[in-house]
C-alpha atoms as an extended CHARMM CRD file, in Angstrom:
* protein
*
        83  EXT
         1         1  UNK       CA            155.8670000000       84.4290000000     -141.5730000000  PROA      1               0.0000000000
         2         2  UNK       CA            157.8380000000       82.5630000000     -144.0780000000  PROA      2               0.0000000000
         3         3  UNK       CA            161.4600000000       83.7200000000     -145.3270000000  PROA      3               0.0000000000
         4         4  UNK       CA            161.3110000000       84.0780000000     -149.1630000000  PROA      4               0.0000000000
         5         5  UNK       CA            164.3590000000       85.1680000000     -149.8060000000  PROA      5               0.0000000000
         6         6  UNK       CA            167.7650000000       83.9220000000     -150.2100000000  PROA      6               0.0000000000
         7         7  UNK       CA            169.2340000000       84.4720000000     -147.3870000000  PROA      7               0.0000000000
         8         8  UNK       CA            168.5800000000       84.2010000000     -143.4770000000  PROA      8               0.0000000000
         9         9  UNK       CA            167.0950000000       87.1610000000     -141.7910000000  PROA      9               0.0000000000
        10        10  UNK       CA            166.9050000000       87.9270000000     -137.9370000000  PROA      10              0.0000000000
        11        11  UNK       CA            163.6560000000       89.0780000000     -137.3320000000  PROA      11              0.0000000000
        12        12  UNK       CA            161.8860000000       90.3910000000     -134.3020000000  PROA      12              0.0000000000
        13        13  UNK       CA            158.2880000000       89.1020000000     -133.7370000000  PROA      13              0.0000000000
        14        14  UNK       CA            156.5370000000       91.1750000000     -130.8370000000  PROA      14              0.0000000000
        15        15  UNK       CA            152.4050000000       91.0260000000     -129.6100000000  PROA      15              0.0000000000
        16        16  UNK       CA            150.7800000000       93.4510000000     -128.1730000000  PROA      16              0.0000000000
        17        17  UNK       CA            147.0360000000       92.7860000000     -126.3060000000  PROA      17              0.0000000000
        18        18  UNK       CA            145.3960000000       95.9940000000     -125.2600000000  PROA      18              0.0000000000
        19        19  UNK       CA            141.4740000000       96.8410000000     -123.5040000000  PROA      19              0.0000000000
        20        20  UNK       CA            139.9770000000       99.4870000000     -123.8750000000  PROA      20              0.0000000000
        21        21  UNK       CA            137.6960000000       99.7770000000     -120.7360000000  PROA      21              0.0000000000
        22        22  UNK       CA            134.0500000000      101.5490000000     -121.0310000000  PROA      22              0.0000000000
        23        23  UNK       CA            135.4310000000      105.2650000000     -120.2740000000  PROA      23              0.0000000000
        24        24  UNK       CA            137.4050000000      104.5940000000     -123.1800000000  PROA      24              0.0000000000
        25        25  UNK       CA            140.7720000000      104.0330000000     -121.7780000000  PROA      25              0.0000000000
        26        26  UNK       CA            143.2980000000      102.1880000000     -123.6720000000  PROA      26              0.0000000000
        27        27  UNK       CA            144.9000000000       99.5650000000     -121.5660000000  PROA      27              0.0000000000
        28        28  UNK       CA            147.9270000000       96.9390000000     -122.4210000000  PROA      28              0.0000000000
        29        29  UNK       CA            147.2790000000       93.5440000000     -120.8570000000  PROA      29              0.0000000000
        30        30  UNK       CA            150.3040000000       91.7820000000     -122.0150000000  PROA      30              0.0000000000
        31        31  UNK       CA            153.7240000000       92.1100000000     -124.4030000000  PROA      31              0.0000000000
        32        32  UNK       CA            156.4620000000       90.4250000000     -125.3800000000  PROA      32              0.0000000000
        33        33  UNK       CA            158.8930000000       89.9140000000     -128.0350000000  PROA      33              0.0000000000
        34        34  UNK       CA            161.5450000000       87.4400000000     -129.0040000000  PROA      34              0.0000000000
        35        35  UNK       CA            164.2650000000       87.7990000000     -131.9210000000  PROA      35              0.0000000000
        36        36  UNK       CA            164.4980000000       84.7080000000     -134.1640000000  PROA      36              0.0000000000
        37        37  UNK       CA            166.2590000000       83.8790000000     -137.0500000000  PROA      37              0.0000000000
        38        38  UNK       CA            164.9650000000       82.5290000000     -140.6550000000  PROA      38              0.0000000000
        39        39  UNK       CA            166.8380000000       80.6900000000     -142.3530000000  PROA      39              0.0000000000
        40        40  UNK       CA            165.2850000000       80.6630000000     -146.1330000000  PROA      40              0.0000000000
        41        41  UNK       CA            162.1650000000       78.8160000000     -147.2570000000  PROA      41              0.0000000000
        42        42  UNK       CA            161.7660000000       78.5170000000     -143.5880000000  PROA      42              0.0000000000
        43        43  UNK       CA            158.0510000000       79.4980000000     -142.1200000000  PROA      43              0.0000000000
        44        44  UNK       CA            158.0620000000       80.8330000000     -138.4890000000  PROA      44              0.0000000000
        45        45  UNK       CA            155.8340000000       80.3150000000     -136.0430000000  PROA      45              0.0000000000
        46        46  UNK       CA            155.6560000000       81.2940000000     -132.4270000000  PROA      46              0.0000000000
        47        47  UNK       CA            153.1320000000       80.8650000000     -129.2790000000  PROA      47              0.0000000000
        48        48  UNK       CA            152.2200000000       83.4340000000     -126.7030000000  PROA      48              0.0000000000
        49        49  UNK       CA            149.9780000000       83.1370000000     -124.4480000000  PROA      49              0.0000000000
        50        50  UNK       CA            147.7130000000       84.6800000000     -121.9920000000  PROA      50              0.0000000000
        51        51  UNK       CA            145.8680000000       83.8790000000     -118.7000000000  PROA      51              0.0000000000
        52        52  UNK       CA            142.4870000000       84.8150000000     -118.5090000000  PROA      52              0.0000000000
        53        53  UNK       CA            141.6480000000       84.3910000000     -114.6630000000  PROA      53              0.0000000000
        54        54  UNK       CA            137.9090000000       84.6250000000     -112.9120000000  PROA      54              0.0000000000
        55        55  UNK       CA            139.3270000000       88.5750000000     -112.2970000000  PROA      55              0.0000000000
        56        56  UNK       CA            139.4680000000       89.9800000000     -115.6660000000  PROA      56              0.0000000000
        57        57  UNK       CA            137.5130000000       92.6620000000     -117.3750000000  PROA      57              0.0000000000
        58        58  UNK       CA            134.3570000000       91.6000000000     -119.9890000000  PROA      58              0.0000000000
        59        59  UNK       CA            135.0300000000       92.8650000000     -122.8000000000  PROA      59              0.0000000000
        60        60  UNK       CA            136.6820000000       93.0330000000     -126.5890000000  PROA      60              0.0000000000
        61        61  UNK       CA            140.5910000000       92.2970000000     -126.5800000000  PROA      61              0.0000000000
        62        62  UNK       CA            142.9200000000       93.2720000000     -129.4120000000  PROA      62              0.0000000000
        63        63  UNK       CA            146.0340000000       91.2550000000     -130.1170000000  PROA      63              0.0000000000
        64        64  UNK       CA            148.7050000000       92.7830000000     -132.3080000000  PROA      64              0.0000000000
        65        65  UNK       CA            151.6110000000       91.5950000000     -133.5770000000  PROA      65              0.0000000000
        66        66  UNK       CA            154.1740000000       92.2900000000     -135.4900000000  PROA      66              0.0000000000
        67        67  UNK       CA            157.7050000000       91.0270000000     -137.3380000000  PROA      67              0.0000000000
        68        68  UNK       CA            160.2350000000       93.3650000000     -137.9350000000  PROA      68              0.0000000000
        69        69  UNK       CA            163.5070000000       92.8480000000     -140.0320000000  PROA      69              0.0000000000
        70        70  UNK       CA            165.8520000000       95.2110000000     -141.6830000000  PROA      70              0.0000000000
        71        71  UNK       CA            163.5400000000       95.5080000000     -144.4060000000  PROA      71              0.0000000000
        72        72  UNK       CA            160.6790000000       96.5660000000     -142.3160000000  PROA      72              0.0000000000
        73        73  UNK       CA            157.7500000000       95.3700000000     -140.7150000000  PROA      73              0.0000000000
        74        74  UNK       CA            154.5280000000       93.7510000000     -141.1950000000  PROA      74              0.0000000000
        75        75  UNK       CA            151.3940000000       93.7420000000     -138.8510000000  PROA      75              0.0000000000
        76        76  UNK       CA            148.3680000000       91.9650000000     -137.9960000000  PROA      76              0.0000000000
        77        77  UNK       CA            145.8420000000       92.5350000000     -135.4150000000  PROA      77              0.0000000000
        78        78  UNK       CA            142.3760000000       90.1030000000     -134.3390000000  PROA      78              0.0000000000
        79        79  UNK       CA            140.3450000000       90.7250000000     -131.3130000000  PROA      79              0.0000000000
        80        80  UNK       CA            139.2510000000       88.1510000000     -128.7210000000  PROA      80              0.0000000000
        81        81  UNK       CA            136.3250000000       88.4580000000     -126.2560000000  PROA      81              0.0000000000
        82        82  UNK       CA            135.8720000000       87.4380000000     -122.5880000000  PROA      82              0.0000000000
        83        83  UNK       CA            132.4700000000       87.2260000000     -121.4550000000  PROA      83              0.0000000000
């Protein structure tokens, strides 16, 4: 996300990571968010991460996240598998 306005914004950047197992329940694995500011021009990035241990599930993941200011909020989701 990259501030480009004039001014510095505090903005809220949360993920989500949900499974949905094969009965078709819904699932979150992991969430988080941290509140950052922007200061113009700027470009933020930030790093979550997950462990993927030897116990969990096959499958499709979804990752969403989101940043939120007082002007609103913008999304973006991609999937991951584990096989």
């Amino acid at each position: 996300m990259t501030d480009i306005g004039t001014v510095s914004r505090k903005v809220t950047v949360s993920y989500l990571v949900t499974f949905t197992d094969a009965s078709g329940v819904t699932s979150t694995v992991a969430s988080d968010k941290a509140v950052v500011t922007v200061a113009p021009g700027q470009t933020l990035t930030r790093q979550f991460s997950l462990l993927i241990k030897n116990t969990t599930s096959t499958g499709t993941y979804v990752v969403n996240v989101t940043v939120a200011d007082v002007t609103g909020s913008v999304s973006q989701s991609s999937t991951f598998n584990v096989t």
